[in-house]
N, C-alpha and C positions, 0 to 999 in steps of 0.2 A: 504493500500500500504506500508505502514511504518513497521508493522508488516511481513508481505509476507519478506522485506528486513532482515529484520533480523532475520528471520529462514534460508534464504539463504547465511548471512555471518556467522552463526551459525554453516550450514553443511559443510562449505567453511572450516571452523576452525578445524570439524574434522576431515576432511580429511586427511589438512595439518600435525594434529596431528598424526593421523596413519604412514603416508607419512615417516616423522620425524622419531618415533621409528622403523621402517620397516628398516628403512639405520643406524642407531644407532646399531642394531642389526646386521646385514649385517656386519658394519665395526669392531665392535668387535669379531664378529665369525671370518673374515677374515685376523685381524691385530694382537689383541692383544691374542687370541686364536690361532692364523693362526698354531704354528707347534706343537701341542698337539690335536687341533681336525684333523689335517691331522696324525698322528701317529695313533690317536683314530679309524678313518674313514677307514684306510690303514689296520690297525689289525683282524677288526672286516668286515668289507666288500669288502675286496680286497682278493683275494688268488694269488699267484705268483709260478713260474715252471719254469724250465730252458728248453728250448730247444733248437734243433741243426738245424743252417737254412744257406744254404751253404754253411757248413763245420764248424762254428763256434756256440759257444756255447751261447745263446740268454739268458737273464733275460724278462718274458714275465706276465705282469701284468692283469687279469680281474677281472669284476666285479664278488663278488658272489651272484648274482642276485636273489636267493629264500631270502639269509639275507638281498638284498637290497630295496627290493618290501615289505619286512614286515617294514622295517624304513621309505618307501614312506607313506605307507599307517599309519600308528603308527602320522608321523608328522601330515597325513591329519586331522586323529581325532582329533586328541591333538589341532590343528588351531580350527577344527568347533565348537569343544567344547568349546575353549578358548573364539576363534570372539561370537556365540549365548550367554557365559555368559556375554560379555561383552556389545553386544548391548540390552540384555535383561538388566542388571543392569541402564544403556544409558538409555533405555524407559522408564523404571520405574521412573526414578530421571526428566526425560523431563517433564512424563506423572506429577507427583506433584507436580513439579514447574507451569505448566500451571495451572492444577488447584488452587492450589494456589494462581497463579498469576490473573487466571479467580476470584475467589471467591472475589479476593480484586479491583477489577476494578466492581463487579458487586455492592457489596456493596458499594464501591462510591458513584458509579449511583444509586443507589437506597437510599442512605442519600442523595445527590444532586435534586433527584425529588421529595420525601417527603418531602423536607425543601421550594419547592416550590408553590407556593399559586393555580397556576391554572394547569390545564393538560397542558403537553405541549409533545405531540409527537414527539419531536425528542433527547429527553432527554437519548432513550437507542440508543444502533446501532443496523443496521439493523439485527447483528446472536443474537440479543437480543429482539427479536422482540415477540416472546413466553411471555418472563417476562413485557415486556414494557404492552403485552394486561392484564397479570394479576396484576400487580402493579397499572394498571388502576380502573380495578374494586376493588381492596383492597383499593385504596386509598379513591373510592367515599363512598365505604360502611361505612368507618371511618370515613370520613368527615359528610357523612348521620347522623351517629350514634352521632358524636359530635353535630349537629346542634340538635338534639335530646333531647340530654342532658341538650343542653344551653338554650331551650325552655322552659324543663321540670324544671329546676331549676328557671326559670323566672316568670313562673309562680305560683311556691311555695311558693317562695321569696315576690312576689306581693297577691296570698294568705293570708302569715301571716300577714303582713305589713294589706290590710284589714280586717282581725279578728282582730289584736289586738285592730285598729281601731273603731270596729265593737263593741268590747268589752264594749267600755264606755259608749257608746250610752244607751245598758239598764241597765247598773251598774248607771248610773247617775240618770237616771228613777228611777231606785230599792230606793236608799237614796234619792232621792227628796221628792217621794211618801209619804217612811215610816217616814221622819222628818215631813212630813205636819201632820201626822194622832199622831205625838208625843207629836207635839206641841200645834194641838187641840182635846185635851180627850174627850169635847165635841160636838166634829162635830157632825151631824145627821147621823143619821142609813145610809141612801141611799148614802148620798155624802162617807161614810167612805166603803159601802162596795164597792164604784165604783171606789176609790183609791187602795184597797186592789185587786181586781181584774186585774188592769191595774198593779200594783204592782207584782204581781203573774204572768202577763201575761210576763211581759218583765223580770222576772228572768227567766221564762223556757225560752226565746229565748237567754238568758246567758248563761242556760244549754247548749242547744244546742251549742255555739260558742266553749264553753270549750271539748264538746266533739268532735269536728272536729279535736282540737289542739292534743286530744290524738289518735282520727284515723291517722293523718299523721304520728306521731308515731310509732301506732301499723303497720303499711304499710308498715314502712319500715325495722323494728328491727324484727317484729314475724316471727316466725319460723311455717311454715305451715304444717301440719302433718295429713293426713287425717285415720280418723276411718270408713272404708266404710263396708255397710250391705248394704240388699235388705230394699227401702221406698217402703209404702203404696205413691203414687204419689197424688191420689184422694185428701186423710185424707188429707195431707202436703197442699194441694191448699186452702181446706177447712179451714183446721186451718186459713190459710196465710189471707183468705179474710175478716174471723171474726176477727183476731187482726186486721185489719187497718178497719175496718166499721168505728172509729168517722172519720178518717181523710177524706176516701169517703165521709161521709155523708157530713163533713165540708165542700166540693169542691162540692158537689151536686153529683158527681158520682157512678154509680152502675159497678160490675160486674158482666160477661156474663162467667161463667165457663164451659166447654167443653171438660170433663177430663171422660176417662171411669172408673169405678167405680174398677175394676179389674188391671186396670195401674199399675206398677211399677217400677221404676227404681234401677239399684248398684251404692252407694256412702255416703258420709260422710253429715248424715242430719241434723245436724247443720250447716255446711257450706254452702250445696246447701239452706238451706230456708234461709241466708242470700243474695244469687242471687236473690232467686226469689223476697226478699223482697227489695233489693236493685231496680230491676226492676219496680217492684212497683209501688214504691216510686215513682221513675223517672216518672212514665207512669202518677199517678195522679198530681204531679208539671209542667208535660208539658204538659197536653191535658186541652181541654174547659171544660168548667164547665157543669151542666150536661149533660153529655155525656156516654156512655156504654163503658168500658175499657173489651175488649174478652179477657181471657185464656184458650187457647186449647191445646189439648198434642195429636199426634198423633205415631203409630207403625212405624220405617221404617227402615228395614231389621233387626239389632243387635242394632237398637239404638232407644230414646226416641225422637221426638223432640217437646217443651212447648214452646210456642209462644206467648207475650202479645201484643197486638192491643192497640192503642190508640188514638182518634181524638185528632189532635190537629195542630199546626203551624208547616208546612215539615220545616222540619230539612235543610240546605242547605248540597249538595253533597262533598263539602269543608270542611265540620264542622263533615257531618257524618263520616267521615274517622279516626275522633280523640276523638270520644268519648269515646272510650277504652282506651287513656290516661291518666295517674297519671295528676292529679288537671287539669283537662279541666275542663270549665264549657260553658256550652249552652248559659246562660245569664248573658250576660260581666258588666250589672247592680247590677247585686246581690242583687234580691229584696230580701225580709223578707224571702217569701215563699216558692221561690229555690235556696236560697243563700246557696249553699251547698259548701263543700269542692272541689267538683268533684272528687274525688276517690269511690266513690259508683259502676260505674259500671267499672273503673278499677281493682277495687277488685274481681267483678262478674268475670271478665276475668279471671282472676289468678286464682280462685279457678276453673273456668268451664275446664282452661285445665290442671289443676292437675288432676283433672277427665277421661283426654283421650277423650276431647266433644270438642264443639266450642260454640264460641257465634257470631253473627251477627245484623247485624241493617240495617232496609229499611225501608225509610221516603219519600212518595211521595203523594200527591193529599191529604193536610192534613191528612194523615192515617200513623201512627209511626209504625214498626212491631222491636222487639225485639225476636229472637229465638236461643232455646240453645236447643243442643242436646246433648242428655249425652247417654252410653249407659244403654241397657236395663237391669235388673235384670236377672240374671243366666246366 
């Protein structure tokens, strides 16, 4: 309402302004011009004749109407041309003032609702009602992404805080061990190679802790650049299942491979056998112990898709949603055995869709299924 008023005292104004210079004009054509445009007017569109009008001799004054009708029409242009550049100039300076004045009344509003903690729907007005719906969803998608963030840093932060923790446990084993086996040169065979063993055993779970510290690293500094050719897909599974036979055998598990021997996929095969081996991994740390872990690879349409199975503890629907997460972990215990970083199958992710593939996960009736599709060779 406030507005509407003062466009209407606005139009008010220039009327009056027209109004104003129209009579300004007027009384100097009239006053101060008055006997030069009458000499001007009289010379040029008047003609004059004497004649005789009952007996006497008449001075008789007319218009000369062909030169008066081109000065009628001469002024008419000269006005519509005048008035259109003038309300044309008028628009234009109206038309960027509003906006202008719009751009800085929207921006307000939209610093005044960002700065605000919850949605609040009446924060635009109603001809703002377009930005108020998308300022909504930008705001949550932001918010989204921040909660995101503050998660994903929480749990990094809580990450390294337990490695480093983690650290000392066998670093202090390591020098307990090797100072007993120092101090006595003549321990017995049996006692000395079962400190040596246990010794050995907890520096490779050191190994292990220090290379997690340089996967988070590598995660987030490397520069990922794929070499891609046509895989033998077969070979690549076969390979995959003979390098992890000790750790299978360790866990009592077998695989059930399901790969046609003709398979192949396009992509970068150092990358992809760190998916599949990252999957793996995963699939032996969370299934029962002997149990059959399937991989199978099927045709479907232009793509590949390898699938590994695993019995073992469903996953809840809560948890499945985030295991493609930077440092999620399954198990908020952090045993020995899957005390992993939790970036193994976010990593899977990243490279699976630098490929132009996906990867997904379904976990129900203890049965884990992992599948990635990539596409196919040629």
């Amino acid at each position: 309402m406030k507005r509407k008023s003062q466009e209407i005292a606005k139009l008010i104004g220039l009327c009056a302004l027209g109004v104003f210079i129209c009579y300004n004009i007027y009384y100097f054509v009239d006053n101060a011009w008055n006997g030069v445009f009458v000499d001007w007017f009289m010379r040029r569109y008047m003609w004059e004749y004497e004649s005789v009008y009952m007996g006497e001799n008449i001075l008789i004054r007319e218009p000369d109407w062909p030169r008066l009708k081109g000065l009628i029409l001469t002024v008419l242009c000269v006005n519509v041309v005048f008035w259109s550049v003038v309300l044309y100039v008028a628009s234009h300076l109206y038309a960027r003032a509003r906006v202008r004045k719009n751009v800085t009344e929207i921006s307000r509003e939209i610093r005044g609702y960002m700065q605000q903690e919850g949605k609040e729907p009446d924060a635009f007005p109603k001809e703002h009602a377009e930005i108020s719906a998308q300022m909504s969803g930008i705001k949550s998608a932001m918010q989204h992404h921040e909660q995101i963030l503050k998660e994903e840093a929480s749990r990094k932060n809580d990450l390294i805080a337990y490695l480093a923790h983690d650290l000392k446990t066998p670093l202090t084993s390591v020098i307990g061990y090797l100072s007993l086996l120092d101090e006595a040169p003549d321990m017995p065979a049996a006692q000395k190679a079962k400190y040596v063993n246990i010794a050995l055993d907890k520096a490779g779970r050191l190994e292990k802790l220090i290379n997690e510290f340089f996967e988070i690293t590598r995660f987030n500094l490397q520069q990922v650049e794929l070499e891609e050719e046509n895989i033998d897909l077969h070979y690549m599974l076969v390979q995959m299942t003979d390098e992890f036979y000790p750790l299978l055998n360790d866990h009592g598990n077998t695989v059930k491979l399901q790969v046609d021997e003709n398979m192949s996929i396009y992509g970068d095969s150092v990358k992809l056998a760190r998916v599949f081996n990252n999957i793996l991994k995963n699939a032996i740390a969370y299934s029962y112990r002997d149990t059959v872990i399937e991989i199978r690879a099927e045709n479907a349409e232009d793509e590949v898709r390898i699938c590994f199975c695993n019995k073992g503890k469903t996953i809840p629907a809560r948890k499945l949603d985030s295991v493609f997460e930077k440092f999620f972990r399954l198990d908020e215990a952090r045993t020995t055995n899957t005390g992993g970083a939790g970036l193994g199958l976010a990593i899977a992710k990243e490279i699976v869709t630098l490929h132009g593939g996906t990867i997904t996960a379904k976990s129900e009736k203890e049965l884990t299924t992992f599948c990635v599709s990539l596409p196919s060779a040629g």
